[in-house]
C-alpha atoms as a printed R data frame, in Angstrom:
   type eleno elety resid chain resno       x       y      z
1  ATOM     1    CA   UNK     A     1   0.000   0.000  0.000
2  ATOM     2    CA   UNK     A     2   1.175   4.083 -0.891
3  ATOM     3    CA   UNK     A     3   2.526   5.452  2.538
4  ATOM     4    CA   UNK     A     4   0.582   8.693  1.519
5  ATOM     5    CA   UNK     A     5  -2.450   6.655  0.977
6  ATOM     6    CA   UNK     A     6  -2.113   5.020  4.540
7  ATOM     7    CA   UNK     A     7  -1.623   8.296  6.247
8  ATOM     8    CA   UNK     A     8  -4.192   9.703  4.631
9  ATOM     9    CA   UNK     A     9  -7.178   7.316  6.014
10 ATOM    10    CA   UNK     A    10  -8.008   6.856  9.550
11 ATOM    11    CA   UNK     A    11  -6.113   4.457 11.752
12 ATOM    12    CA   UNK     A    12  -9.757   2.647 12.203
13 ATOM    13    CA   UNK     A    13 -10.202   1.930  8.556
14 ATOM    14    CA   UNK     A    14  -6.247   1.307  7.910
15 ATOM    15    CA   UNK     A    15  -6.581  -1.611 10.902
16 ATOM    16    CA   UNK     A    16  -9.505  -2.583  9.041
17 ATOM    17    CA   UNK     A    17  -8.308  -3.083  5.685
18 ATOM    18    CA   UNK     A    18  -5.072  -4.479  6.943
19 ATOM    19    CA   UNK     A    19  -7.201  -7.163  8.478
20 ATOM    20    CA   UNK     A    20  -8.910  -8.087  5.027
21 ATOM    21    CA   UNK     A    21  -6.283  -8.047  3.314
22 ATOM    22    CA   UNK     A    22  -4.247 -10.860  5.909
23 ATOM    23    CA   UNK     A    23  -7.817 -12.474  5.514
24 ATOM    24    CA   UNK     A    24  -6.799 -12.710  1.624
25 ATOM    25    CA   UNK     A    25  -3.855 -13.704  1.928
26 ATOM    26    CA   UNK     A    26  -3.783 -16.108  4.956
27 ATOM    27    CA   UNK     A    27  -7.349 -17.384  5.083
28 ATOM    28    CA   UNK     A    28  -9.686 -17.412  7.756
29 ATOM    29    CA   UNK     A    29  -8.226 -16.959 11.066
């Protein structure tokens, strides 16, 4: 992800999409 893009969004929403995106990549839990 852009560093500008990160900083840009809350910290709420980044946790959030960081936790999607593990879900994509990982799997379920």
């Amino acid at each position: 992800m852009d560093k500008a893009f990160a900083e840009e969004i809350n910290p709420e929403k980044f946790m959030e999409t960081a936790r999607l995106i593990r879900t994509e990549l990982y799997g379920e839990g």
